[in-house]
Legacy VTK file of the C-alpha trace (Angstrom):
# vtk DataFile Version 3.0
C-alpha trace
ASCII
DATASET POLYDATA
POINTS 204 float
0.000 0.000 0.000
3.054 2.136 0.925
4.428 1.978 -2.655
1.196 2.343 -4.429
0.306 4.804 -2.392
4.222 6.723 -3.489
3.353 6.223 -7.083
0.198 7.692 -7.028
1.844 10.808 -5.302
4.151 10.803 -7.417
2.104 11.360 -11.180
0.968 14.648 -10.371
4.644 16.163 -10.203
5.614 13.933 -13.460
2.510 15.289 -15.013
3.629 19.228 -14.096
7.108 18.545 -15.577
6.077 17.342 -19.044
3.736 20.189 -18.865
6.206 22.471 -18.510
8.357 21.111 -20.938
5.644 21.651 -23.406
5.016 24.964 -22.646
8.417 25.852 -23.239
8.931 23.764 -26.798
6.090 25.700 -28.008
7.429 29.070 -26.583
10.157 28.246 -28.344
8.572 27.314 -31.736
6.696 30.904 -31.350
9.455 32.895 -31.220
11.095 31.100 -34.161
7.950 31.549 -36.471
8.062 35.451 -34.905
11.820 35.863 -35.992
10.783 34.485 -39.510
7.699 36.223 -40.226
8.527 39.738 -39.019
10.064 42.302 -41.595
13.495 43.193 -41.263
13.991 46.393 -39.272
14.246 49.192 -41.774
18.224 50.542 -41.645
19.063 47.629 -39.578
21.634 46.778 -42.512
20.645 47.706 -45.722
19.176 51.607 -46.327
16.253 52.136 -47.968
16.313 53.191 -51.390
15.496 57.138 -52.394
12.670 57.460 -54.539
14.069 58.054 -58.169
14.064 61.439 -59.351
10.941 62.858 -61.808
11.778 62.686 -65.509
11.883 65.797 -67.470
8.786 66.485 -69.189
10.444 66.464 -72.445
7.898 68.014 -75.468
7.085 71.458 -76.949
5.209 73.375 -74.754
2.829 76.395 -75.500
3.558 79.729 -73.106
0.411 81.962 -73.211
-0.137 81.724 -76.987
2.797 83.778 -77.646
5.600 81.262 -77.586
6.476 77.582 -77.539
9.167 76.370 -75.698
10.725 72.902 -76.361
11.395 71.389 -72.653
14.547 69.581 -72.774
17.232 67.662 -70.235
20.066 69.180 -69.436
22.320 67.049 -67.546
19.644 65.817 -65.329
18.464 69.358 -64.868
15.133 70.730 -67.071
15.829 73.676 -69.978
13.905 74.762 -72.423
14.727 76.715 -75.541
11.938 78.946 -78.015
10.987 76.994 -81.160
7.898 79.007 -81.968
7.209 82.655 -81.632
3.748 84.350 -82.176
4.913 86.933 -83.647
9.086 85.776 -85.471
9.449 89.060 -87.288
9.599 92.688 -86.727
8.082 95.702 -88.580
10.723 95.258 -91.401
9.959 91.560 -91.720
13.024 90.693 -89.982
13.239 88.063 -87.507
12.936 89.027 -84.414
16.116 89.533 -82.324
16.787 90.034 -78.424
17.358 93.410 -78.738
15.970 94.453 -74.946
18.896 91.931 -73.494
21.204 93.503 -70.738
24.433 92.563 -72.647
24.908 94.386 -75.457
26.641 91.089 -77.292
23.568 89.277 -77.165
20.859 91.874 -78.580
22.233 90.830 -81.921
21.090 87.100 -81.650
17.451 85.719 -83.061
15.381 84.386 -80.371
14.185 81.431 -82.311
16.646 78.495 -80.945
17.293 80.538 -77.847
17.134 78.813 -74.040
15.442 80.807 -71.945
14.592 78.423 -69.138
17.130 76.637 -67.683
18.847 75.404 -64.416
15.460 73.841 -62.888
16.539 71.271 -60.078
13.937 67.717 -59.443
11.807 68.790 -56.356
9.736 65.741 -55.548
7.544 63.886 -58.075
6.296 66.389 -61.130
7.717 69.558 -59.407
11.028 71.316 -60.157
12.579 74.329 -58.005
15.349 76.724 -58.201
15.476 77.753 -61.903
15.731 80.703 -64.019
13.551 82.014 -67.070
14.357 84.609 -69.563
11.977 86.765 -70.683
12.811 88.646 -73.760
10.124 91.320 -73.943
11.834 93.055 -71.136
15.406 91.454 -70.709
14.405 90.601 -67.392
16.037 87.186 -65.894
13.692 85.517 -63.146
13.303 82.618 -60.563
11.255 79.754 -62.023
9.341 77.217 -60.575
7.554 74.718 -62.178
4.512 71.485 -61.240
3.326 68.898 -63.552
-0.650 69.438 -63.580
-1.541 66.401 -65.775
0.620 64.854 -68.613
-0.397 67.700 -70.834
-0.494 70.743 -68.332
2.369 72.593 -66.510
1.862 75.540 -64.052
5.282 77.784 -63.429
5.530 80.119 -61.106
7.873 82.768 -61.906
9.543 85.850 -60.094
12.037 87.541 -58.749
12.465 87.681 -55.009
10.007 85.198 -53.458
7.244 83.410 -55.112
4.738 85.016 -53.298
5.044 88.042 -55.328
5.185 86.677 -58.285
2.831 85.284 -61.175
1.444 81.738 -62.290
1.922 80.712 -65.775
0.254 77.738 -67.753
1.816 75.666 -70.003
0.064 73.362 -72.571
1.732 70.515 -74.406
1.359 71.019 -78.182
2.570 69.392 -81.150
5.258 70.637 -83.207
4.744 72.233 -86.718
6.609 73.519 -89.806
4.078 76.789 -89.790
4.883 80.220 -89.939
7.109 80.816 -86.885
8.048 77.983 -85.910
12.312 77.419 -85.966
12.683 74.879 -88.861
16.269 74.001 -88.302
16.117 73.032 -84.459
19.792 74.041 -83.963
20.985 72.938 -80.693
20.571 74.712 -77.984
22.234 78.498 -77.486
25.539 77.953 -75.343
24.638 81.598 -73.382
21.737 80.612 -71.394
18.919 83.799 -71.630
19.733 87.251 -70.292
22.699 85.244 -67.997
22.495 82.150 -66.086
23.735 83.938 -62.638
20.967 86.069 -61.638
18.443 88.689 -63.064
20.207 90.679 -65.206
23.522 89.166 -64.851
25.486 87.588 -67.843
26.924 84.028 -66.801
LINES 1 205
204 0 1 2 3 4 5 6 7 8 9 10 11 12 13 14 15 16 17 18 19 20 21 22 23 24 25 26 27 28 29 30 31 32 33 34 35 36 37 38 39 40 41 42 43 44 45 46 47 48 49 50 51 52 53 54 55 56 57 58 59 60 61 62 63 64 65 66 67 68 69 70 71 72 73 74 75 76 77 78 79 80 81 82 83 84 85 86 87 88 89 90 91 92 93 94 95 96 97 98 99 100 101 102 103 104 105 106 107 108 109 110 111 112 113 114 115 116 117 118 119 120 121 122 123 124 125 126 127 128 129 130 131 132 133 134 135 136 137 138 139 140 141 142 143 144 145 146 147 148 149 150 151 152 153 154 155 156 157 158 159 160 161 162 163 164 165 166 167 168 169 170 171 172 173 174 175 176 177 178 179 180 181 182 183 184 185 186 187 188 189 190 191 192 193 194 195 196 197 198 199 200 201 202 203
């Protein structure tokens, strides 16, 4: 009776033990599946890649109906040069020149084939910061800023000091034709930048 009596005592702590022993092979098997399942911390050894920076909206683009401006790369930066003017030639039929710009050199020069936006730095997707614009009717170099509305519509923000005080412009994507003022030969783009690539007013 003695020893039945000691084995009967004796199941309930044999019973805790393999209980315990299963709790911890399935703690165990938990934190295994955890270690597999859960993403790898981010920076933990490999960086996360930078979104890649917004194409150039390369086309011919329509400014205000009075000139067309074919938006090119320019060393990962966005330009643009004039390929169609409203208006090419003066009162004596000649083509128009950039006769209002600050450097006497340059007032020679046609505008056709001219860059007059240039310099504009990838700001985020479809946006572009920090350039310059040229505009020939007064000589006048300006900050330029520009956002992709839709595939077909630009807005640029262009001034002088802040952008606050300055005005919005829309762009329009057009098609290129072989009309009357639009530059035929598509020479490459002029090596002197607008009115100067430093600064309003300034020659580079």
């Amino acid at each position: 009776m003695m020893r039945t009596a000691d084995r009967a005592s004796s199941r309930p702590g044999q019973g805790q033990s393999l209980w315990l022993c299963s709790l911890r092979q399935l703690g165990r098997v938990a934190l295994l599946v955890a270690a597999i399942s859960l993403p790898a911390v981010p920076g933990a050894k490999a960086q996360a890649q930078p979104p890649a920076p917004p194409g150039v909206p390369e086309g011919v683009w329509l400014l205000e109906d009075k000139a067309a401006v074919d938006i090119f790369d320019c060393g990962g930066l966005m330009c643009g040069r004039i390929v169609w003017l409203q208006v090419p030639r003066n009162l004596l039929g000649q083509l128009d020149r950039d006769f209002r710009n600050p450097d006497p050199a340059l007032r020679g020069r046609e505008l056709c084939g001219q860059t007059i936006l240039w310099g504009l730095h990838p700001n985020g997707p479809d946006r572009w910061k920090d350039g310059w614009f040229y505009n020939p009717d007064d000589g006048v170099t300006y900050r330029f800023s520009a956002q992709l509305k839709s595939a077909d519509v630009m807005a640029a923000r262009i001034y002088q000091l802040i952008p606050l005080f300055g005005q919005t412009k829309r762009l329009v994507r057009v098609a290129q034709a072989v009309s009357e003022g639009w530059c035929l030969a598509m020479q490459p783009p002029s090596p002197i930048p607008g009115g100067g690539g430093s600064g309003p007013g300034q020659t580079p």
